[in-house]
DRENPAGU-441510 format. One record per residue (C-alpha): residue number from 1; residue in one letter; x, y, z. Coordinates in nm, 4 decimals. Layout:
BEGIN
num  residuo  u  v  w
NUM  A  X  Y  Z
...
//
This chain:
BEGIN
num  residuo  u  v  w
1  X  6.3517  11.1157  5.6567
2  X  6.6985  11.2631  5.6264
3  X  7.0353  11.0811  5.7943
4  X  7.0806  11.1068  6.1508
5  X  7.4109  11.1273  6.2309
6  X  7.5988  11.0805  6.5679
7  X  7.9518  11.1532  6.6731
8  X  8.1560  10.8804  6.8533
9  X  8.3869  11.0060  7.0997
10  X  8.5904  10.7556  7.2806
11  X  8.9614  10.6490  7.2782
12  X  8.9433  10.2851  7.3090
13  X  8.9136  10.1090  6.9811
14  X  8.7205  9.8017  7.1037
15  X  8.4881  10.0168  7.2715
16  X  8.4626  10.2352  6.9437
17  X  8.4066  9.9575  6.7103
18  X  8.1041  9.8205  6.9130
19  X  7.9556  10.1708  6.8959
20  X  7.9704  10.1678  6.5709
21  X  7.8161  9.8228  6.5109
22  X  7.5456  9.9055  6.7465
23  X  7.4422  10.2134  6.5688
24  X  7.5109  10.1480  6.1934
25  X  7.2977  9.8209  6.2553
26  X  6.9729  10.0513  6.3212
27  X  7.0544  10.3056  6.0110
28  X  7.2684  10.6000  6.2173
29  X  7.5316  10.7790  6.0457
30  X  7.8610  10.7316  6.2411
31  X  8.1440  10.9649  6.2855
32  X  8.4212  10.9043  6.5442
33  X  8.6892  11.0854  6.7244
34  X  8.9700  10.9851  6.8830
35  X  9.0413  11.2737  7.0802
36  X  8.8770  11.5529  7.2576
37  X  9.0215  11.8174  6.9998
38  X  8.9131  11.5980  6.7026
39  X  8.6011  11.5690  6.8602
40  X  8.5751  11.9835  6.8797
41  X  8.6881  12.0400  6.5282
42  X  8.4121  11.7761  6.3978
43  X  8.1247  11.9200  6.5885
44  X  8.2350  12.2441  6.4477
45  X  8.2369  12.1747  6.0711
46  X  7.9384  11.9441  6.0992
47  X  7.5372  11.9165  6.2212
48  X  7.5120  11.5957  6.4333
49  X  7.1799  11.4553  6.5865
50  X  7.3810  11.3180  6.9051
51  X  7.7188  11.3292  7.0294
52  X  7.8436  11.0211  7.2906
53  X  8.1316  11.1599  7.4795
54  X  8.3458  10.8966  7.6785
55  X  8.4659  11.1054  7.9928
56  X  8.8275  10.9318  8.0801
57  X  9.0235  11.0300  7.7726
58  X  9.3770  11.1782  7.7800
59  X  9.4821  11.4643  7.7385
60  X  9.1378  11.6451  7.7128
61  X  8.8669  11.4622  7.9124
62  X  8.4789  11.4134  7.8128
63  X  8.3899  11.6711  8.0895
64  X  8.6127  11.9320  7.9464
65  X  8.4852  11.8511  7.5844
66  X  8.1315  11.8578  7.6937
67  X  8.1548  12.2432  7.8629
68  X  8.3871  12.3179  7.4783
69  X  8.1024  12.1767  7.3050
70  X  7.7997  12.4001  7.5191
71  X  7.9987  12.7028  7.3665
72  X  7.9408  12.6408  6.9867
73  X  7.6441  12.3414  6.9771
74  X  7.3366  12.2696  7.1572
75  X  7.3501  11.9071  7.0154
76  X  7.2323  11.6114  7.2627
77  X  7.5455  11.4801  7.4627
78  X  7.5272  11.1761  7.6168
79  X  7.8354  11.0807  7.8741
80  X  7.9824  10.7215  7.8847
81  X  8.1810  10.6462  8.1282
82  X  8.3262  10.3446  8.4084
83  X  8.2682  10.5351  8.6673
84  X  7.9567  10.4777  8.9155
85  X  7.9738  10.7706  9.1876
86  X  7.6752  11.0388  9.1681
87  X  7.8887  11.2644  9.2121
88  X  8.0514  11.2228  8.8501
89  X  7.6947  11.2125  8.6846
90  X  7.6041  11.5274  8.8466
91  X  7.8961  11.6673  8.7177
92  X  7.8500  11.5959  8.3783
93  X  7.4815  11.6867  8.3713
94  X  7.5780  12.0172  8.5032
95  X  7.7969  12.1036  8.2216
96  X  7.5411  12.0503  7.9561
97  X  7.5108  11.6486  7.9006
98  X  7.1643  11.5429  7.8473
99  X  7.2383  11.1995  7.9360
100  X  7.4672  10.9391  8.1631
101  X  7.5504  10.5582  8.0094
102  X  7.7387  10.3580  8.2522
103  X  7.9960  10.1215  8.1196
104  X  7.9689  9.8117  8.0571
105  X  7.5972  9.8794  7.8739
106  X  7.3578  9.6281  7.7068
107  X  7.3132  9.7334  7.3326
108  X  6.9030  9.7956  7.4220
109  X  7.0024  10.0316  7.6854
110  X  7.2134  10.2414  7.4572
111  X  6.9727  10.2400  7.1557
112  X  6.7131  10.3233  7.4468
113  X  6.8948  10.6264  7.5617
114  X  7.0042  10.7415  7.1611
115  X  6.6385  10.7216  7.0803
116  X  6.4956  10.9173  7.4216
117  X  6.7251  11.1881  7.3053
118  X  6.5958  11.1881  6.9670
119  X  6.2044  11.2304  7.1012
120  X  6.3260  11.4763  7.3760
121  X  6.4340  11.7104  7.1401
122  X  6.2110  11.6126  6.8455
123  X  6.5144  11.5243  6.6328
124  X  6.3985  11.3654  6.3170
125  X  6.7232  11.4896  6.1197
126  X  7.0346  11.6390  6.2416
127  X  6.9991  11.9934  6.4351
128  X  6.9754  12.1847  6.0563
129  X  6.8551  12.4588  5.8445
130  X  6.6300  12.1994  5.7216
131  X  6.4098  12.1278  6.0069
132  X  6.5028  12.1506  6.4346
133  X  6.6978  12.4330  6.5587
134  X  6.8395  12.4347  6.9216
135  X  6.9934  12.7028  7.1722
136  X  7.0075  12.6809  7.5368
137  X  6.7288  12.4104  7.5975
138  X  6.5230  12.6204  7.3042
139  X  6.3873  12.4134  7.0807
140  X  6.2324  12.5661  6.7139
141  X  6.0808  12.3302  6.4975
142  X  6.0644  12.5428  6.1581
143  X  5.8493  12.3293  5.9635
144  X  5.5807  12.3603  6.2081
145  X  5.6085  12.6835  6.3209
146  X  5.6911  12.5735  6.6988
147  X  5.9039  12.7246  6.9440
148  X  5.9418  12.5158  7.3261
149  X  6.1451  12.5189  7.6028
150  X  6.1916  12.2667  7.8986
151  X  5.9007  12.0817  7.6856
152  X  5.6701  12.3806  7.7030
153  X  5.5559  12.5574  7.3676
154  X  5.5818  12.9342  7.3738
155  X  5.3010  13.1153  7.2065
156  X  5.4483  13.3701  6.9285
157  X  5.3656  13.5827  6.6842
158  X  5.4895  13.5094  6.3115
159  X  5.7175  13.7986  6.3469
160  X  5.8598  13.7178  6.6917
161  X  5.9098  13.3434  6.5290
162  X  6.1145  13.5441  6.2137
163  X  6.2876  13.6989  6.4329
164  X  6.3952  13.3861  6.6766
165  X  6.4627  13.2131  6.3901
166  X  6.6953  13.4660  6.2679
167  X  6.9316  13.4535  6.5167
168  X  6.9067  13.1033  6.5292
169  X  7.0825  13.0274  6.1724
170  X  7.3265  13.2715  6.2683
171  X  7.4450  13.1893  6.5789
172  X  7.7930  13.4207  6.5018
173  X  7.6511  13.6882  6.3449
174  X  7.5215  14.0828  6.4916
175  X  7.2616  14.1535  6.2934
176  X  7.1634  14.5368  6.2935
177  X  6.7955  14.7176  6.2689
178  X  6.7938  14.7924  5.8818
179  X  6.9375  14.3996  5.8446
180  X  6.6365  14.2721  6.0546
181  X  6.3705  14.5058  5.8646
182  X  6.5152  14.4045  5.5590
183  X  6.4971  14.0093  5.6193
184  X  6.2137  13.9656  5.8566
185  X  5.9314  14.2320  5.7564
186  X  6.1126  14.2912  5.3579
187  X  6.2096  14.6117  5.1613
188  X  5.8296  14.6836  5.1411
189  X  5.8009  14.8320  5.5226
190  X  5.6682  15.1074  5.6315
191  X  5.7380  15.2770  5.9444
192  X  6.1380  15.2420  6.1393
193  X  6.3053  15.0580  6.3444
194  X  6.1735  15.0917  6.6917
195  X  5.9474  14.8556  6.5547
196  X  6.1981  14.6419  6.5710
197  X  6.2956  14.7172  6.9336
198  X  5.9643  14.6209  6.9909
199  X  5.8941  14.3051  6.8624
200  X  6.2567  14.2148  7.0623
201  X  6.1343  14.3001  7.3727
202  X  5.8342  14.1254  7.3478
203  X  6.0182  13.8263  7.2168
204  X  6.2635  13.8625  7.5157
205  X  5.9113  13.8882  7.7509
206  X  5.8182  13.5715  7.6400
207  X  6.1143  13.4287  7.6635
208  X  6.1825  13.5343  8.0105
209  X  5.7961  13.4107  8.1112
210  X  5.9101  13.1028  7.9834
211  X  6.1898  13.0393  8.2060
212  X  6.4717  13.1088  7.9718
213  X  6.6546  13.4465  8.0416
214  X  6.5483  13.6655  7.6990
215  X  6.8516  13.8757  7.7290
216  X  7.0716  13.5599  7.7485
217  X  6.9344  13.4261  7.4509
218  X  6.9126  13.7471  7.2490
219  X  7.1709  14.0107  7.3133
220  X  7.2048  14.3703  7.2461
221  X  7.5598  14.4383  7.0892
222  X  7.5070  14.8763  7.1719
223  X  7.5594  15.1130  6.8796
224  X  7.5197  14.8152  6.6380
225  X  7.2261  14.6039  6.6749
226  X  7.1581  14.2323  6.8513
227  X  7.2867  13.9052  6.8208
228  X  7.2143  13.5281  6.9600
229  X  7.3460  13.5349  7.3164
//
């Protein structure tokens, strides 16, 4: 099994350090950050399995880092924090973290919580071209051909997977009608691209059926083509 690696993000060096010795001690990869912005540049230049995100920070809180990090990642967040009101949970949960760790925390709790995320998201390497790709609660596991969302697998056809697929590896990129015949169906097809229209919409369809909004996962960019959403 490859490394699983997960981001540190908390001020307090104490508080980091323990982190670190609770993780390392079970075979994680650690990276830390100090800062909200150091956080944001890490998670953009590298594919982590789990991010813990301390919410009272200066400058940049973990709330404001969390909605930062929804834009470019759909890695697993989990919030720690010393505060106790519901109201600060809900808050974070809202803004995209999967989970809520309340300071001070036993080591089993937080291993507990790391590993929950792991299975929720059948993470058994780092979100990577090599094996689990996420987006908006999607979750594609390429080796086995498997597509599921909110825990539910969505029936597709090999080209509607292609195509999903597609878009996932290139989260930044519009990707035209010639560029998807080309890499999904090859320089072999017959026929043009309203075929490729097609297999889109029905994508979307399913999508849609499956809770997920399809045109908020895949986009149409007009007079050019689609991208992810």
């Amino acid at each position: 099994m490859k490394e699983i690696r997960i981001l540190i993000v908390e001020d307090e060096a104490p508080m980091r350090e323990l982190l670190q010795l609770y993780l390392r001690k079970e075979g994680y990869v650690v990276d830390e950050a100090i800062t909200g912005i150091e956080a944001l540049e890490k998670v953009e230049k590298t594919l982590y399995s789990v991010v813990l995100l301390d919410v009272m920070m200066p400058e940049m809180d973990g709330f404001e880092v969390c909605r930062e990090i929804r834009k470019v990642s759909q890695v697993p967040v989990i919030m720690l924090t010393a505060r106790t009101q519901t109201l600060d949970k809900v808050k974070g949960l809202k803004i995209g973290a999967d989970d809520y760790l309340t300071k001070p925390f036993e080591q089993e709790e937080l291993l507990a919580r790391v590993e929950a995320v792991l299975r929720r998201y059948g993470v058994s390497e780092p979100e990577s071209r090599g094996n689990t790709l996420f987006f908006k609660g999607l979750v594609m596991k390429r080796n086995a051909y498997q597509v599921y969302y909110n825990e539910e697998e969505l029936s597709l056809t090999p080209k509607e997977f292609a195509i999903l697929e597609l878009f996932l590896l290139n989260k930044n990129r519009v990707f035209s009608r010639d560029d998807i015949l080309e890499l999904v169906w090859g320089y072999d097809f017959i026929g043009d691209y309203r075929g490729v229209d097609t297999h889109v919409k029905h994508l979307r369809d399913k999508l849609t059926e499956a809770g997920i909004s399809g045109r908020s996962v895949i986009k149409t960019v007009w007079g050019v083509g689609y991208k992810l959403g």
